[in-house]
C-alpha positions in Angstrom: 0.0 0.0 0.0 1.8 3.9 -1.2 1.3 6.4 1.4 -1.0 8.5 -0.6 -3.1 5.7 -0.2 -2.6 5.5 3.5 -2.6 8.9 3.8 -6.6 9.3 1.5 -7.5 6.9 4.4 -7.4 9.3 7.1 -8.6 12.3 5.5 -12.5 13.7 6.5 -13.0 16.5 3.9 -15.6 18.4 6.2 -18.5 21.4 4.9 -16.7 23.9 6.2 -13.8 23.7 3.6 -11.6 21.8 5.6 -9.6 18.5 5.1 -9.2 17.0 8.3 -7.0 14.3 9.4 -8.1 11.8 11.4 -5.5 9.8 12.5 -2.5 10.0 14.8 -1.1 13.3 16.0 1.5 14.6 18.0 1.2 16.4 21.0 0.7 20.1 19.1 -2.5 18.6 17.0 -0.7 18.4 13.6 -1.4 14.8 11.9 1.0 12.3 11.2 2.0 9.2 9.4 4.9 6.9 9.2 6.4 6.9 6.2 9.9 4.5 5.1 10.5 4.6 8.5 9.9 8.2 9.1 7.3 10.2 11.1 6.3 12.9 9.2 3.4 15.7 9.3 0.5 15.0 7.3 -0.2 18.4 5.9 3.5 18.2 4.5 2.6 15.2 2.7 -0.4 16.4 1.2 2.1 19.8 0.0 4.1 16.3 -1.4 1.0 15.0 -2.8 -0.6 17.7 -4.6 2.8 19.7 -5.3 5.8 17.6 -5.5 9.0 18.4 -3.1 8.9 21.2 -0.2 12.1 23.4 -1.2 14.9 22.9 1.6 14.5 25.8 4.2 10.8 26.4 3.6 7.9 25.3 5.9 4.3 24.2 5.1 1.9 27.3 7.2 -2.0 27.2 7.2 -4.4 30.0 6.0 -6.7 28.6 7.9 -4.6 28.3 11.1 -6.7 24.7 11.3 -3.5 22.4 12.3 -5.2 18.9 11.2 -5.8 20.3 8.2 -4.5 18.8 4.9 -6.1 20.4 1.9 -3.2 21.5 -0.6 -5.4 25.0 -1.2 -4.9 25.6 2.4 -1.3 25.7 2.8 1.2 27.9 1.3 5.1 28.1 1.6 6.6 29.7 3.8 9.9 30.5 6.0 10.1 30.0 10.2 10.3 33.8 10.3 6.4 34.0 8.0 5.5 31.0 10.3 6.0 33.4 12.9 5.1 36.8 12.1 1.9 34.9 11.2 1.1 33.4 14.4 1.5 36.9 15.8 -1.1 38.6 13.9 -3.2 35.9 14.1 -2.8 36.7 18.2 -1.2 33.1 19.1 1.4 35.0 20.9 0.4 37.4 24.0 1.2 40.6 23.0 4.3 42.4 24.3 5.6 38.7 25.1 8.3 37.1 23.0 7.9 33.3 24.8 6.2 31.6 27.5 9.0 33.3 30.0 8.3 36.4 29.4 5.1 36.1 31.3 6.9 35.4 34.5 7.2 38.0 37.1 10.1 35.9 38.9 13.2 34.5 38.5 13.9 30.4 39.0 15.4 31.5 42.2 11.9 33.8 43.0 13.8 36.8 42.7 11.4 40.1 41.2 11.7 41.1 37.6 11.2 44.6 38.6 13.3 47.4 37.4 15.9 47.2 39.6 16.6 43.7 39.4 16.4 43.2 35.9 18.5 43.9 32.4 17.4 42.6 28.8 20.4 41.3 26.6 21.0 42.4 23.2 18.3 39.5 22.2 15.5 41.1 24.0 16.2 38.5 27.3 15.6 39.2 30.3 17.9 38.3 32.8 17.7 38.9 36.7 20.8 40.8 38.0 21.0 39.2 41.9 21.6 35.8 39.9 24.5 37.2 37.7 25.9 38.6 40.4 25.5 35.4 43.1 27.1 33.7 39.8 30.0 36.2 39.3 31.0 36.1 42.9 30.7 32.6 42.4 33.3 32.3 39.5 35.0 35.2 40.0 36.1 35.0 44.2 38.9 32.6 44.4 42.1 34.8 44.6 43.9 35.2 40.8 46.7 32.9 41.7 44.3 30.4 42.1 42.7 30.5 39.0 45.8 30.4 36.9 47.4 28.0 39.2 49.0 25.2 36.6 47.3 22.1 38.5 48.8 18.7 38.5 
């Protein structure tokens, strides 16, 4: 049995323009299928399917933002950076928050991210400064001719 034949199995094309797959996903909702020994996403092979290879670098987005989806007029091309300027005005992302961590208002040690206590890195980071400086002291205390000691 081919793939596309597997795959034609576990498709539901649905009245509201949607073709949805009804077999296995991963954690995220995306479908999937084993294919020569490979898991792959569903909606990729229906890009494979309907439009032959996905060009190296390139991901296969939604329109319809519908992640079991598989219908080949649904998806489109696109780079991670698309992938993710899309999911941003689509409102997947809170606003004002580049990850899941910006949301926290503490450190893992429980320290405040307040103005005082906190500095953004060059990447937009956030990083809390009683840490760095518990780990400075850390590395930095031992006396300089310790550090440069030739050890045997």
């Amino acid at each position: 049995m081919t793939f596309a034949s597997r795959f034609w199995e576990k498709v539901n094309k649905t009245p509201n323009g949607c073709w949805i797959w009804t077999g296995a996903t991963d954690g995220r909702g995306y479908g999937q299928l084993w294919v020569n020994g490979h898991l792959e996403k569903a909606h990729r092979l229906s890009w494979v399917i309907h439009y032959g290879a996905i060009p190296l670098g390139l991901n296969i987005l939604h329109h319809c933002d519908n992640k079991p989806c598989v219908r080949p007029d649904h998806l489109y091309l696109g780079t991670q950076a698309d992938n993710a300027r899309d999911a941003l005005e689509r409102g997947q992302f809170p606003v004002g928050i580049r990850n899941r961590n910006g949301a926290k208002t503490a450190c893992h040690r429980g320290h405040l991210f307040d103005a005082e206590n906190t500095y953004t890195d060059n990447d937009g980071r956030r990083h809390c400064r009683a840490c760095n400086a518990s780990r400075w002291r850390k590395n930095n205390g031992r006396a300089q001719d310790e550090r440069t000691a030739v050890r045997c």
